[in-house]
N, C-alpha and C positions, 0 to 999 in steps of 0.2 A: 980525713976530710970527706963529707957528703957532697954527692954528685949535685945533690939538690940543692947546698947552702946558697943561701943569696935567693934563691928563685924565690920568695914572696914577697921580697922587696924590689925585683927586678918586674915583679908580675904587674904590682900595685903603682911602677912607676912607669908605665908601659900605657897601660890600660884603664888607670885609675885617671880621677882629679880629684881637687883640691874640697873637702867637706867638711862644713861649721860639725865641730860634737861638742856637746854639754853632758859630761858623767852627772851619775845622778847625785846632785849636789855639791855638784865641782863647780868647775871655771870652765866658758868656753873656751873653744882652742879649733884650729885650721888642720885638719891631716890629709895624706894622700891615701884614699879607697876608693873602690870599684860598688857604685851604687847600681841596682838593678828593682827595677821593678815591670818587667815582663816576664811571661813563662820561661822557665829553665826547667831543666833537668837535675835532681840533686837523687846523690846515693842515700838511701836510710840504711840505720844501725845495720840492719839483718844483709846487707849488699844490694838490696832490690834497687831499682833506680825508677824514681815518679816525678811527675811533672808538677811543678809549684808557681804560683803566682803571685804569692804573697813578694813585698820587696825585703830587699836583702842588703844588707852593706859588709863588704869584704876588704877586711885591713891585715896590714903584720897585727898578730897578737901585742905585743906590747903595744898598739898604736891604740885596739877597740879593748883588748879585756877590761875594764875599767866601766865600760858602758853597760854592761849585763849587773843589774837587771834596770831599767827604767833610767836609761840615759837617752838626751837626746839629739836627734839625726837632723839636719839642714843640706839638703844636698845641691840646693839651689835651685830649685824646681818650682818654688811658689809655695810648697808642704812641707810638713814636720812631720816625722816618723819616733816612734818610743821603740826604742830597744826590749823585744822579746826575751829569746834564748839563742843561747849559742847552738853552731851546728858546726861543732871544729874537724878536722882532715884526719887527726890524731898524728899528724905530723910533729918529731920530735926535736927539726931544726928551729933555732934563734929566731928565726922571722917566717916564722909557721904562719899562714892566713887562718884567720878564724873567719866565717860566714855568722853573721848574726842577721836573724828575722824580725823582722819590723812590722809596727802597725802603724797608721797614720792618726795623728790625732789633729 
């Protein structure tokens, strides 16, 4: 057993809410993610760590993989976001968060 399991859905039920997604050519549907759209700090490939401002929406992988590429985000804000690319943990547990980057459209 990982020390870790559970923790991306403990993350996402913590600190998340409740966000309309539409995969690309799917059905809506209601999930729990962590939507951000102020500066943060993310690590790139090489380990460097840079400041981003682009927003971002953070689910368990089974909740967002579906969205990449061109699904779309309602996070309750008044705006809609299009799913970018992924920018995953490489986290190998069940309910591994993926980070996906967003643009507004």
């Amino acid at each position: 057993m990982s020390l870790f399991r559970g923790m991306g859905s403990l993350s996402v039920g913590v600190f998340g809410a409740t966000v309309s997604v539409i995969p690309h050519g799917g059905v809506a549907r209601n999930i729990r993610a962590t939507f951000r759209e102020q500066p943060e700090a993310i690590v790139l490939p090489d380990g460097l760590e840079t400041i981003t401002v682009m927003p971002t929406l953070s689910g368990v992988a089974s909740d967002v993989r579906d969205l990449i590429p061109d699904g779309v985000v309602d996070p309750g804000n008044g705006k809609t976001y299009r799913c970018i690319a992924p920018m995953t943990s490489g986290s190998p547990a069940a309910d591994a968060l993926i980070k996906i980057q967003l643009e507004r459209i």
